[in-house]
Each structure stands twice: as C-alpha cells, then as structure tokens.
C-alpha positions, 0 to 999 in steps of 0.5 A: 872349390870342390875341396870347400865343398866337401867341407860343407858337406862333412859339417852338415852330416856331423850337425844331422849326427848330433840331431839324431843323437839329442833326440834319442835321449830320454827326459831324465838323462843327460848326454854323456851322463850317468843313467838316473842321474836326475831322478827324484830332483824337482823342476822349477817349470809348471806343467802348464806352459809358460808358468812357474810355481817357486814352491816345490812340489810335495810328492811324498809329505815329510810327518815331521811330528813323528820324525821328531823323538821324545828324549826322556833323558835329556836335560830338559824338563818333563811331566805328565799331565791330564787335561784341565781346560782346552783353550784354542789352538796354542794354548791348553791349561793342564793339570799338574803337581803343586811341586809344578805350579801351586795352583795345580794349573799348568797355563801352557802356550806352545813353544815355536807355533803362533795358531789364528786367534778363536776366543777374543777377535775371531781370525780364519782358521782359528777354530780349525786350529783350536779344533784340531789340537783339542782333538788330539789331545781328547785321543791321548792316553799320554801327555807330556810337557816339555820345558825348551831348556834345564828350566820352566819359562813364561811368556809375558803373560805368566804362561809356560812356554813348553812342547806338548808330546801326545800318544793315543796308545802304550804301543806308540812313540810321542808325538810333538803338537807343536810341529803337527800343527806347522806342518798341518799348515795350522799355525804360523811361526813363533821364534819357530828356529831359535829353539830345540826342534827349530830344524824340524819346525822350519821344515814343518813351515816350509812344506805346510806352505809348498802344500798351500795347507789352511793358513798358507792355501789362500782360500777362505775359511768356511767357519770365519764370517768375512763381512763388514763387522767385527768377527769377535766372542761374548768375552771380548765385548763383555771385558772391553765393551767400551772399545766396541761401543758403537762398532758392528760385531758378529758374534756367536751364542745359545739363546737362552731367554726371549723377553721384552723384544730382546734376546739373551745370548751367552757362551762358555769361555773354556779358558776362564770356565764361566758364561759369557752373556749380551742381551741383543735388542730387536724392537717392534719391526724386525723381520719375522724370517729373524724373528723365527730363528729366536728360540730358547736353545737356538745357537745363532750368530748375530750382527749388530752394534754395541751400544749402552743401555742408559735406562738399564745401565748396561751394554746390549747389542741392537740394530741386528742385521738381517737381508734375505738377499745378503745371507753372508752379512745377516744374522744366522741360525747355527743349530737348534736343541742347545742346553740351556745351562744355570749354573749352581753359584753360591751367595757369596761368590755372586756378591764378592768374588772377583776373577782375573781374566785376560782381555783382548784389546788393542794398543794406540797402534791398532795392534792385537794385545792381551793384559790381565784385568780383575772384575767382580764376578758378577759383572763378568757373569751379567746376563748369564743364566744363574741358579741359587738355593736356599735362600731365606725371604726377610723383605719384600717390595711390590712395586704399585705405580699406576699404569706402570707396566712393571706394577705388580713386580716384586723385589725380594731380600733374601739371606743365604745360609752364610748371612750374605743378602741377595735381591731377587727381582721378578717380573710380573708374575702370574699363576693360573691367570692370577697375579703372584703377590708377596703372601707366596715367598715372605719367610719362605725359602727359596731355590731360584734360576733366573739371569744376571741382573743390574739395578741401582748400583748393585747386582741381582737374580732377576726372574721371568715366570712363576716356575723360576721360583721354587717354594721349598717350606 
C-alpha cells in the first residue's frame, strides 16, 4: 500500500510539471519546436469565438498587375496603340496600323477577365469597372496590346482577344489590366487559367475574393438601381424594343427637348459613336415634384414602361414612376448644366447610311447575348438631336385643317448640295407673336437643328421653335 502511494503521488507531481510546462509556452512556439516555426502561417479560427471565416486573411495584398513583366522578346504578338473609343470595362476599340486591322480599329475584348455588363442591361459594379479601366488608360503615356500566342485571335463576335500593358511614364515597367482588374476584385473569370498569365490571374482572383473587393464583397453598388424594373441603356431599347415592349426599364439620359408632355431623353453610345435617344411621355397628371426635374440639360434616370406609339408610329417610354416615399423606385434628377449636343450630319448619311451595332438581347433560355444587326442610320438616330445646313427649300406645305392643333405647321422639301431631298417638319411657329408662314423659308436656304423625326414611312428633322431654323439668303 504505501508503495502504491508513492506511485500516486510521483504521477501527480509529473502531471503538475507538464501544467506548468504548457503554460509557459508562447502562442507561436510549439514544445520541443524550433523557436518561430510558425511565423507568417494563417489560422483558420476567427478571432470572434466560435466562427471561422475559409478565406485567408490578406495582410499584405500581392500587386499581381506589376508582378507580372512584359516580354517584348517573346513569340507573342505586340503593338503600340492610342486610344479610339472606351467602351466598359473589357473592352476598348484602339487605334492601330491598317497592316493590324484594315479598318484602322482594333475592337479589343481583354483575355482571362469577364467585367459586369454597363452599355446594354445595366449589371453592379459595371460602371465601376468600365470607370476604372478608362481611368487607367486616359493616365497612359504607353499602351500595348499583346496577342495570348504567335497570332491575333477573335471572339465570336470578331473582337481581338489580347492583354492590354499600360504605363503612366517612360520610367515605369508595364503593367497588365487584364489582372488589375481581377485582382481589383472588377472582373470575374473568363477561361482566366487556360492562357499565358493564367497563374497570376488565378491568384489575382483568389486574393480579390479573400479581400471581399467589389463583385466578391457582397454589398450593393451604390450606382446599380436594385428595384423592380429592368436596369438597361438607351441603345438596348432602341436596337431590341420589341423584347421591352410592355416591360418596366430604368434607365439613364440628358433631356434634351420638353414638348407636347413628353421629354426627349438620349445618350452617347461611345462603342458605336452616335445618340441614342426615347421620348418619355408623362400626360396631364404627373406630379410637379417630377415635373420639376424636366429641364433641358438635366441628366435624369426614369422608370417607366415601353410602350408603342401607334398615331406616331414609334416606341416611347410612359407611366414614369415617381413616389416621394419610394425614392429608390422613382424617377431621379442625376445632375443639371449637360450639353445638349446637335451633331452636324450631312444628307446623305441621314437618308442612306446604315450602321452595324451589336445588340443585347437574350436567347430562349433567357440568357444574355450579343449578335450584329444592321440598321439604317436614322433609325438608330430616331429621337436624337441633329444639325444639317445648306439646304435649299424647293416646296413647301402648310397644313390648313380647321380646329387642328397642328393648323399653321409646315413641312419643307429641302435639296442638299448632293441632290439628296430631305423634309423638314415644323411645329407651329411663331415670331413676335405672329405666325411663321412659307413666304420666311420658299427658295431660301437654310441650316436647321432640330430631332429625329418619323412621318408616313420616311425619316424627317422635325423643328420646334423659329430660332431652330436659320435663314442664311
């Protein structure tokens, strides 16, 4: 028994050793381990008890974009270029030799990066991405474009697939767009590891989504509208109205006429370099806190559905949103003092010009797509504002109906100095109180501004005030 005893005893002083022992250790040594072993290793365990976050905490972030070199040696394929058109995020149109492209054009999409949507249907974060690559190319003194092999590619919509290399000054190495803006947390991934800097790009990702950065944070976007309707640009309705016909948009624009209770919206499209523009029709009840943001030059955002204009033959936006209590969901003023831009366009490229734009839509599945359509020029130019000189008054009608509101209107054949006829449709005008009548335009020649205009299956100026037309003989 006492031998037992003692054999208690001699367990209980080793276990009071060992206690003592463990709790002498420090937090980043392991007993019996070299001293440091652990330093710089992360821990799973969130400081807050009981949680664990399965993102590694970035102390230090990596700058991938300059890790990455430029190696002009390579077998790839390089060329300087300047800047032709931002377009958003992923894509800019450069301007390059004609030996590149015979266009002079380079349409590039950037290799390895997928950046949210910000010229057709409106997606979070799209115009912070399209914000931030434009502000780093505007600060380029270099740009290069690299092929990802020994030859140019195109996507299936004839874009150049390329990385795009800035720098802002001689002294300074490249650096490489594409993975600032995974690593910026801008961009999701695009094939991102099956290409030459796919090791940089997937760390890029990786650390934009442990840093919870833009697309991977999990907020809102204060600039993306989250309510019920359909976030979209001018082009969108305008190119593929049939598909909104009846839906709610929101939507963004500069005012740029108020008549006839309706409001004349439009918006350049940098990527097709023309206005795109929607009349929005608000009737004889809207409230006047709305009423008080319609000026000329006011950029607003409004809500409403897309309708068509049978009588006019055209689509416009009607029903506009607006509850004081329901700021979120309601048509806004943006900002005030826009220029109110009539571009200068000559007769025939009013008359038979046609452009090809690439249009968002979707296919039967409901998914996001982009395919080429062709349209005559005016038609995508409907509604803009327009500016045309020099052009001779051949004819001109008056219309006379009794107890028409248009009686006293006039529409005037014009000839440009190339033969082509244009019509020129005016309201009714007044000057000094007196009503304009034909004697002021017949055989004289004129400069007009005025907007995009439909009648009867053809294209017109239509012109709103005396001072839209300017008598030059």
């Amino acid at each position: 028994m006492k031998k037992l005893l003692q054999s208690i005893a001699l367990l209980l002083l080793l276990c009071t050793l060992c206690s003592l022992l463990l709790a002498c250790t420090g937090p980043d040594e392991v007993p019996g381990g070299d001293e440091g072993q652990n330093e710089g290793q992360q821990t799973d365990k969130d400081p807050q008890e009981g949680n664990t976050d399965p993102d590694p905490v970035i102390t230090d972030p990596v700058d991938y974009a300059g890790q990455v070199k430029l190696d002009l040696s390579s077998e790839t394929l390089k060329q300087e270029v300047t800047i032709h058109i931002y377009v958003d995020g992923d894509t800019t149109h450069f301007k390059v030799p004609k030996s590149i492209e015979a266009s002079g054009i380079l349409k590039a999409r950037y290799l390895a990066v997928n950046t949210p949507e910000s010229t057709g249907t409106i997606e979070e974060w799209g115009k912070a991405a399209s914000n931030f690559t434009k502000s780093k190319l505007k600060s380029a003194t270099s740009i290069i474009v690299e092929s990802d092999n020994d030859q140019w590619n195109h996507d299936s919509n004839g874009r150049m697939l390329v990385w795009v290399w800035y720098r802002t000054s001689e002294n300074e190495d490249y650096r490489n767009l594409n993975i600032e803006l995974l690593q910026n947390g801008l961009a999701i991934a695009s094939n991102s590891a099956n290409n030459r800097y796919g090791t940089a790009a997937m760390a890029a990702i990786a650390q934009a989504k442990a840093q919870k950065l833009y697309v991977y944070s999990g907020e809102k976007d204060p600039n993306f509208y989250y309510g019920s309707s359909k976030p979209v640009t001018l082009k969108t309705i305008r190119t593929n109205p049939d598909q909104y016909l009846g839906v709610n948009v929101a939507f963004e624009g500069v005012i740029t006429r108020i008549a006839n209770n309706t409001v004349y919206l439009e918006d350049y499209d940098e990527e097709d370099g023309i206005y795109y523009a929607m009349p929005a029709y608000y009737g004889y009840n809207a409230d006047a806190d709305l009423l008080s943001m319609f000026r000329v030059g006011n950029r607003v955002k409004l809500i409403g559905s897309v309708q068509y204009y049978e009588a006019g033959g055209t689509y416009q936006i009607s029903g506009l949103k607006y509850n004081v209590r329901k700021p979120d969901e309601s048509c806004t003023l943006i900002s005030t003092g826009n220029e109110v831009n009539y571009p200068l366009t000559d007769a025939k490229t009013f008359a038979s010009s046609e452009l090809t734009v690439l249009v968002a839509s979707q296919n039967e599945e409901g998914e996001s797509i982009e395919e080429e359509k062709t349209f005559s020029y005016s038609a995508l130019a409907m509604d803009t504002t327009i500016a045309m000189n020099g052009l001779q008054v051949t004819k001109i009608y008056t219309t006379k109906t009794e107890g028409s509101s248009s009686k006293g209107a006039m529409t005037l054949t014009c000839t440009a100095s190339d033969g082509t006829t244009i019509s020129v449709r005016t309201e009714v005008l007044r000057e000094n109180g007196e009503l304009v009548t034909e004697e002021k335009y017949m055989d004289k020649t004129i400069d007009v501004r005025g907007l995009v205009d439909y009648y009867d299956g053809n294209y017109q100026i239509r012109v709103f005030s005396v001072d839209d037309i300017d008598v030059k003989n």
